[in-house]
C-alpha positions as CSV (number, residue, x, y, z in Angstrom):
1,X,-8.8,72.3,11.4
2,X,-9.3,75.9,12.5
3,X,-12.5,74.4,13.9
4,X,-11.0,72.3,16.1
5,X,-8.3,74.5,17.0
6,X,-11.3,77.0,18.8
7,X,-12.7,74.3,21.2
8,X,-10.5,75.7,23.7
9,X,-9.5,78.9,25.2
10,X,-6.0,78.7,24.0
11,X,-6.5,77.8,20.6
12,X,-8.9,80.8,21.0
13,X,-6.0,83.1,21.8
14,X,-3.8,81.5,19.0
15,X,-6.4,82.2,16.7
16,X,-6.3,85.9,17.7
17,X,-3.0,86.1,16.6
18,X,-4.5,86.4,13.2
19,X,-7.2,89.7,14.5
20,X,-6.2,93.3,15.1
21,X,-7.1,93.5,19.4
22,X,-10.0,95.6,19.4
23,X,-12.1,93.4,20.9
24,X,-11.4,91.1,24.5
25,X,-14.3,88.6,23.7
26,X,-15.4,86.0,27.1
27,X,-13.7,81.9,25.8
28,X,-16.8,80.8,24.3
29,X,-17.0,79.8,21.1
30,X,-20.3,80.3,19.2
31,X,-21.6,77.8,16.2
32,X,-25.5,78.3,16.4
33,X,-28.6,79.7,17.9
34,X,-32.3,80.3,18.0
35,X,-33.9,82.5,20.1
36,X,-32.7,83.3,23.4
37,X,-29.8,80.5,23.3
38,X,-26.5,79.8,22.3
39,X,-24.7,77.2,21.5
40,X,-20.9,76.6,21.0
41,X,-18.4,74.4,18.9
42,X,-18.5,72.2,22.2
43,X,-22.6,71.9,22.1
44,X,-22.8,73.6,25.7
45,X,-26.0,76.3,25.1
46,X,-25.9,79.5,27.0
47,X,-28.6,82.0,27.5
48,X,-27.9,84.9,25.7
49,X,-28.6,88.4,28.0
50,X,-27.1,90.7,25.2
51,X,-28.7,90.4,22.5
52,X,-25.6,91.6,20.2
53,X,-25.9,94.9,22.0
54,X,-29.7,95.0,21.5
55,X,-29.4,94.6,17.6
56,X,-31.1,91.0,18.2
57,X,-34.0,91.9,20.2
58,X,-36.4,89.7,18.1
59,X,-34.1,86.5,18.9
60,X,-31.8,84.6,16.9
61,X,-33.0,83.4,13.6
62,X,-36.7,84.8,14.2
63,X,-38.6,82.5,11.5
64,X,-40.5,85.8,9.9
65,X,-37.1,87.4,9.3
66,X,-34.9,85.0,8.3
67,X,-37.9,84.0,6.2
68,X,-37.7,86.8,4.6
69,X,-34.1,87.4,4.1
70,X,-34.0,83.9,2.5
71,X,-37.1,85.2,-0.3
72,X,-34.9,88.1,-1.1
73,X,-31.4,86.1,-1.3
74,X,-33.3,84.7,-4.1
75,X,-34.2,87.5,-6.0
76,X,-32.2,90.6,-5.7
77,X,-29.4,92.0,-2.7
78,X,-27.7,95.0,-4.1
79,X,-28.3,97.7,-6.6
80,X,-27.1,100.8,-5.2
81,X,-28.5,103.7,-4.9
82,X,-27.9,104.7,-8.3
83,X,-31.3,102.6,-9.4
84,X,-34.2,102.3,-7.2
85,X,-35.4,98.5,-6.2
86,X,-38.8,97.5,-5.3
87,X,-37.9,97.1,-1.6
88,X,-37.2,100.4,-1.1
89,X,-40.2,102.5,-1.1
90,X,-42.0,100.1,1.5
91,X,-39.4,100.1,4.2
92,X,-39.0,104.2,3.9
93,X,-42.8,104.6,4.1
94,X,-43.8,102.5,6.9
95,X,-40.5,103.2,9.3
96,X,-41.7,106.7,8.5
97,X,-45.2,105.7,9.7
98,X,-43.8,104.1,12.7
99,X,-41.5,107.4,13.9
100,X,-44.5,109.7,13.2
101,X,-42.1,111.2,10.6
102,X,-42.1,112.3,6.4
103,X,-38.6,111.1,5.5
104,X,-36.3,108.1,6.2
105,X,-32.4,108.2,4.9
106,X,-30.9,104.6,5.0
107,X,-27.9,103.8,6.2
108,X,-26.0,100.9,7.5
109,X,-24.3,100.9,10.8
110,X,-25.3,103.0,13.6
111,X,-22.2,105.3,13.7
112,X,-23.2,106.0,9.9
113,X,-26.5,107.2,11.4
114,X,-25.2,109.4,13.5
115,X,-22.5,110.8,11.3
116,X,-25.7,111.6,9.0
117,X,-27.0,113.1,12.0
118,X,-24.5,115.7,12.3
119,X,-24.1,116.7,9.1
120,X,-27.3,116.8,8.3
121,X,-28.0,119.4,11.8
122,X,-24.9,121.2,10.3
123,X,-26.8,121.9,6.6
124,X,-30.0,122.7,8.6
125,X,-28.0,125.1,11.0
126,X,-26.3,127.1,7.9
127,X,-29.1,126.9,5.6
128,X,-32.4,127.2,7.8
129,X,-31.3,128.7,11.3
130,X,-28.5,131.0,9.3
131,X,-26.0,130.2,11.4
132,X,-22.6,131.3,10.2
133,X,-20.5,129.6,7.6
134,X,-18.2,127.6,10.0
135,X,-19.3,128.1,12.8
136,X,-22.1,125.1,14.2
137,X,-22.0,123.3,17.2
138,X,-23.9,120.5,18.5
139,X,-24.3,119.9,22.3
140,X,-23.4,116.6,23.4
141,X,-23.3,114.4,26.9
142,X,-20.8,113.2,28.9
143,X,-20.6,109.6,29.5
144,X,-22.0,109.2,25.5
145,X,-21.4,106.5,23.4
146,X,-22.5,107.3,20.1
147,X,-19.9,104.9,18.0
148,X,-15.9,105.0,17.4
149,X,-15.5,107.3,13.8
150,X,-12.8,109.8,14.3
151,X,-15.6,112.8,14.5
152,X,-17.7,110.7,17.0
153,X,-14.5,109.8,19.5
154,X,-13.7,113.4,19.1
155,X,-16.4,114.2,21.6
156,X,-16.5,111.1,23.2
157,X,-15.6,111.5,27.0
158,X,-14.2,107.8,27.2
159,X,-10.4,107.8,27.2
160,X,-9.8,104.2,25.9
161,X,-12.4,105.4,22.6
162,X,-10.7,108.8,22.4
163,X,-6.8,108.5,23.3
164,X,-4.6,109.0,20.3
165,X,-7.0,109.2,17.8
166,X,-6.6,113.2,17.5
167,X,-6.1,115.6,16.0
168,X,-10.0,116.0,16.8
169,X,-12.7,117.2,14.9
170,X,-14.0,120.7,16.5
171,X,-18.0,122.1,16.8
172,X,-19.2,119.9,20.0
173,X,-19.6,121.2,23.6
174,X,-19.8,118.4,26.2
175,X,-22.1,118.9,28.9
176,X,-22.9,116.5,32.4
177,X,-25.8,114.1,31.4
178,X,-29.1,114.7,33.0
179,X,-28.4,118.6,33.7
180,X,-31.0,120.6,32.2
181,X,-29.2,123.8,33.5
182,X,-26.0,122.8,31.9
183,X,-27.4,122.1,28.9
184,X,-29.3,125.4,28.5
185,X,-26.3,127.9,29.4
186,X,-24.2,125.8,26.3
187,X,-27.1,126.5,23.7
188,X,-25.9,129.6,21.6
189,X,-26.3,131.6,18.5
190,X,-24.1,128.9,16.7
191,X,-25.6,125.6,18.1
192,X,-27.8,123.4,15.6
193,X,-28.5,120.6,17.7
194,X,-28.4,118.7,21.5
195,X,-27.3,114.9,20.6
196,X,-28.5,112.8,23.3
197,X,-28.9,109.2,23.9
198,X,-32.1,108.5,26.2
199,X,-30.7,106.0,28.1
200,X,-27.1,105.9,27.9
201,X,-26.5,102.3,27.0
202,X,-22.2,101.8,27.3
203,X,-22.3,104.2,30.1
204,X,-24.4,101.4,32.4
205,X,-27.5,101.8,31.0
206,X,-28.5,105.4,33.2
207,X,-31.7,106.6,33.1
208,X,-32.0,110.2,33.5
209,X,-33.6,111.8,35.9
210,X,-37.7,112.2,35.4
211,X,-38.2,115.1,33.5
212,X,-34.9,115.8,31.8
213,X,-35.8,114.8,27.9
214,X,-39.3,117.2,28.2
215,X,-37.1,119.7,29.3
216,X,-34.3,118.9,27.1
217,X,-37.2,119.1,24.2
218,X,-38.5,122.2,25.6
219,X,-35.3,124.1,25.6
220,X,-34.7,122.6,22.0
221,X,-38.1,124.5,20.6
222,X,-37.2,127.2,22.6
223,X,-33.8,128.0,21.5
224,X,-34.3,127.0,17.9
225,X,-32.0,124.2,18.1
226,X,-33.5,120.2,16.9
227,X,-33.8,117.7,19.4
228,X,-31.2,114.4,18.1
229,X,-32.4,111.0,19.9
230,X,-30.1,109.0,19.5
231,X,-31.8,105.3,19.6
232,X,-29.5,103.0,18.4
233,X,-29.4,100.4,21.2
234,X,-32.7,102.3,23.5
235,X,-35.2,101.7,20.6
236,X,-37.3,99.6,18.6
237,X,-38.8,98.1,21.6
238,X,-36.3,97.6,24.1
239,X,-36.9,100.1,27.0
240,X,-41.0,98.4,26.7
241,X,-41.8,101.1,24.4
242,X,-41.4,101.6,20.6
243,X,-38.6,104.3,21.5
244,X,-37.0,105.1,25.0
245,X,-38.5,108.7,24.3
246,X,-41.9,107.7,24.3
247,X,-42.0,106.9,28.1
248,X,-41.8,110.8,29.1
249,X,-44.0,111.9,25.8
250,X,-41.3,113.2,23.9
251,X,-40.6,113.6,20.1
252,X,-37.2,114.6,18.8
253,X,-36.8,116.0,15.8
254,X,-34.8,113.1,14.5
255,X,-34.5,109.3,15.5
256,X,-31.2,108.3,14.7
257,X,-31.6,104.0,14.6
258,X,-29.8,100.5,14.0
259,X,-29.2,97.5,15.8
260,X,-32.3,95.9,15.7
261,X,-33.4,97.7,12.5
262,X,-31.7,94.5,11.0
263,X,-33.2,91.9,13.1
264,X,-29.9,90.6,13.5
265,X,-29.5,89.6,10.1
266,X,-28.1,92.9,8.0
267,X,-26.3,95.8,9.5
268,X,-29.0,98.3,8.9
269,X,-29.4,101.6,10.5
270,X,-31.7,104.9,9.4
271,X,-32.2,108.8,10.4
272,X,-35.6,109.9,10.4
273,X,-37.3,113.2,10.6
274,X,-39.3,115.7,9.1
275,X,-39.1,117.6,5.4
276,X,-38.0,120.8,7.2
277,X,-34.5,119.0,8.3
278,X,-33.8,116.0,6.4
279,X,-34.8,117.8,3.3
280,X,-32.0,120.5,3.3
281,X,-29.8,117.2,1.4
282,X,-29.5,116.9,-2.3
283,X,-28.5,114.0,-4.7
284,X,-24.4,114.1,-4.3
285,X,-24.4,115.5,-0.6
286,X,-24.4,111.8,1.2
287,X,-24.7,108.6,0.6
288,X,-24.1,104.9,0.5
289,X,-23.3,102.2,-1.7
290,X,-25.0,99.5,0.2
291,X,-27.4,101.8,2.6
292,X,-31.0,100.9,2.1
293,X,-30.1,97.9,-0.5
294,X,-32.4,95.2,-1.2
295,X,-31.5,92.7,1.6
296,X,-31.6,95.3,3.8
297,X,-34.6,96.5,3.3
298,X,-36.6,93.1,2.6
299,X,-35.1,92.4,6.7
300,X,-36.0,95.9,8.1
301,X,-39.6,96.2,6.7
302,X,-40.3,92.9,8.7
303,X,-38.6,94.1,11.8
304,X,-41.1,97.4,11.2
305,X,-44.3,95.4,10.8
306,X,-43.5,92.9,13.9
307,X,-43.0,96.1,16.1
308,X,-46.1,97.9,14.9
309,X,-48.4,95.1,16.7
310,X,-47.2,96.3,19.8
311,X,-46.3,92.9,20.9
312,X,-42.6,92.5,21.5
313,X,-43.2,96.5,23.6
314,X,-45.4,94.5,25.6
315,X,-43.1,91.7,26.0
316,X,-40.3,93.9,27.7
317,X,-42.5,95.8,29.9
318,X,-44.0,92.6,31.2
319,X,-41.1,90.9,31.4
320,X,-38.6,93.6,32.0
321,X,-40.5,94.6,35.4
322,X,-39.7,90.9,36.5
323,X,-36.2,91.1,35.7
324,X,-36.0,94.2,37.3
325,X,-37.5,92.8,41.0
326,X,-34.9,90.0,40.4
327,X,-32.2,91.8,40.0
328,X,-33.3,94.3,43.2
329,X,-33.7,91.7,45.0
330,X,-29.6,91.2,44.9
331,X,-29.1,94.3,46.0
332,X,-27.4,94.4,49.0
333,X,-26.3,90.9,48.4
334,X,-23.8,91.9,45.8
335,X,-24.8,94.1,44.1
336,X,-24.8,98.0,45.0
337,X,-27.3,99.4,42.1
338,X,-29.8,98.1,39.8
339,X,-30.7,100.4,36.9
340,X,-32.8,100.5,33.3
341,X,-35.8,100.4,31.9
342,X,-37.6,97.5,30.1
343,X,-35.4,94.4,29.3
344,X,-32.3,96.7,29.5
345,X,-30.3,96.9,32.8
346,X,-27.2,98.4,34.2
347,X,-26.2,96.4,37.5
348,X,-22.9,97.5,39.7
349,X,-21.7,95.2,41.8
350,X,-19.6,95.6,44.9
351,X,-16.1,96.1,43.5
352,X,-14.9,94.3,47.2
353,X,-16.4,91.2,45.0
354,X,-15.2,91.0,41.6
355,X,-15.0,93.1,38.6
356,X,-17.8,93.2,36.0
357,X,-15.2,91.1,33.9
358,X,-14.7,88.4,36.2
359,X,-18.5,88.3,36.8
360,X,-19.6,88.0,33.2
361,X,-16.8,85.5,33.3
362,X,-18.6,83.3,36.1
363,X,-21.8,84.0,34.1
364,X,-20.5,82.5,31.0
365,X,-19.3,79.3,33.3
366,X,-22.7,78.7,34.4
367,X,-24.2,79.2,30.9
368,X,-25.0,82.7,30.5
369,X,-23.5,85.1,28.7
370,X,-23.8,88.9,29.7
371,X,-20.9,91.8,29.0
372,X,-19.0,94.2,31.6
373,X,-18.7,97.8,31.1
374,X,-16.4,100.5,33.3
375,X,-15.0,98.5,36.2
376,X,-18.1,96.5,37.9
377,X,-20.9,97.4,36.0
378,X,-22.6,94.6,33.9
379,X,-25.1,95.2,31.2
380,X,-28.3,92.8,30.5
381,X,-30.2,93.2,27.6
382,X,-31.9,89.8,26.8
383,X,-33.9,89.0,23.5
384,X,-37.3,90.0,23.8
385,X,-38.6,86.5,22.6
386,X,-37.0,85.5,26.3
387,X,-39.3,83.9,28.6
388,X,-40.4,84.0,32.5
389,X,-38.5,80.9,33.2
390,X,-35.4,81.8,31.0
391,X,-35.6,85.4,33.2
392,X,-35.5,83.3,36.2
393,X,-32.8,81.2,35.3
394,X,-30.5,84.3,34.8
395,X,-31.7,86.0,37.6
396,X,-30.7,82.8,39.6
397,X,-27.3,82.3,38.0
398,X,-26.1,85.8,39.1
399,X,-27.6,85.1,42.7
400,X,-25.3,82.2,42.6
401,X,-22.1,83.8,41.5
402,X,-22.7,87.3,43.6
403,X,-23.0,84.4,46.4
404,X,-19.7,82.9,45.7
């Protein structure tokens, strides 16, 4: 019955009145995919250009993973940490491999990565900077979007995350993205770490400006302060690169990751760095019950060995530079900017227009399904299994509905 009553958008609403309102999802109704598309209760398929925020960057139901999830369902999904399982050792060594770093500490979601993050730049700051007992602070940007736990929101610059969610949890100082400058005169005594997203994602996907993370890393070694990329939604191949650091030549000295860690499949999310910061923790000091458990792991190892071939970085450099002269191609014909890197854009169209909502809105109408972001920016971010044509379709969908 409840089937039935989603087939439309007001049975979709009457089926809210049963969810807490923290989400204002487009009236489509999903039942099944594979690959790039969609397809709802109705049978209509769209072409999906979000990817689940870039956690789904291999596609929906990619054969290798679910493959694998399905071997493990058969054989073992939780443990806990309190015993060690024979999936474990494999994932932590090779994502290790793939970051260029010693140590991997599993986690779950992405906001559990980067509350390890911060604690774990706090221990380091007390314990191997010597900063006093109390007293660290990490330097953050403005316009981040890091996740929605009461410490992250507490630096978050967003009013609708933030707003009466206080009282706020002290030791960040926010600076203006992309200001080196700024950046510099807010490292002191008492900071442990800069916390930085390379591309910022929910802000519109903005690149900074050429130059910013080497200096960012330089001020980092300078000032004896660790470098925190977080690369939640910019990694794992999405920018065209293994991580959105990699186009300037940068390495932080921790990756914080997720989304597509899970190949869409398990919530799975990891910090990785070095001996000399992650190895300030000690059994009892943080964990997880279900971080790196069986399923998990079985999921994430795969999604490590299909990104070491290189392929799928390939894929959205290739692909991502024609989506990118599609979409500047619109400019001045409805849209105003065009931003990203790889198959990740930011797009703002002329307000006069429509808002981003009613555009995505449009979108969805004409079978693709994208998501708005401050106002009259839209975000695309398409699976990197997407094709030419499927790129080309898109493109000319949103030609059609800027067009009116």
């Amino acid at each position: 019955m409840i089937d039935d009553m989603l087939r439309t958008p007001e049975a979709i609403r009457d089926a809210e009145r049963w969810t807490a309102h923290n989400y204002h999802p487009l009236p489509v109704v999903i039942s099944s995919a594979e690959g790039s598309w969609l397809t709802d209760v109705d049978g209509r398929r769209y072409l999906d250009c979000l990817a689940g925020y870039s956690a789904l960057n291999f596609g929906h139901r990619h054969p290798t993973l679910i493959a694998a999830a399905h071997a493990q369902l058969d054989r073992l999904t939780l443990t806990s940490r309190a015993f060690v399982h024979d999936q474990f050792a494999d994932f932590c060594r090779e994502l290790a491999e793939l970051c260029g770093k010693d140590l991997v500490l599993p986690m779950n979601t992405g906001a559990e990565a980067v509350e390890t993050g911060i604690k774990v730049a706090r221990k380091w700051g007390y314990q191997v900077k010597g900063v006093a007992p109390g007293m660290a602070n990490i330097v953050v940007a403005e316009g981040n979007f890091h996740g929605r736990t009461t410490t992250i929101v507490s630096f978050s610059t967003d009013e609708d995350a933030r707003a009466d969610f206080g009282p706020y949890t002290p030791g960040f100082t926010v600076v203006p993205y992309g200001d080196l400058a700024a950046l510099s005169a807010a490292i002191d005594e008492n900071t442990v770490a800069v916390l930085l997203e390379p591309i910022q994602g929910e802000q519109g996907v903005v690149v900074p400006p050429e130059g910013y993370l080497p200096g960012v890393r330089r001020v980092c070694t300078e000032q004896n302060v660790l470098f925190i990329a977080d690369e939640i939604q910019s990694g794992l191949g999405r920018t065209g690169d293994t991580f959105a650091c990699d186009h300037e030549g940068v390495t932080p000295d921790m990756y914080l990751l997720g989304k597509a860690l899970g190949g869409g499949i398990v919530p799975v999310s990891a910090v990785a760095a070095n001996t000399d910061v992650l190895g300030v923790l000690r059994p009892g000091q943080h964990g997880s019950t279900f971080g790196g458990n069986p399923l998990a792991c079985a999921v994430a190892t795969e999604v490590v060995r299909l990104l070491a071939t290189g392929e799928f970085q390939r894929r959205s450099t290739e692909l991502g530079a024609r989506l990118h002269a599609g979409l500047r191609s619109l400019v001045g014909k409805g849209l105003v900017a065009v931003r990203g890197r790889g198959l990740w854009a930011g797009l703002d169209i002329d307000p006069a227009l429509m808002s981003g909502r009613e555009a995505c809105e449009r979108l969805a109408e004409r079978g693709v399904l994208a998501k708005d972001t401050h106002g009259a920016t839209i975000r695309l971010a398409p699976p990197l299994v997407i094709t030419e044509e499927e790129i080309d379709h898109a493109v000319a969908q949103l030609a059609a509905v800027l067009a009116g």
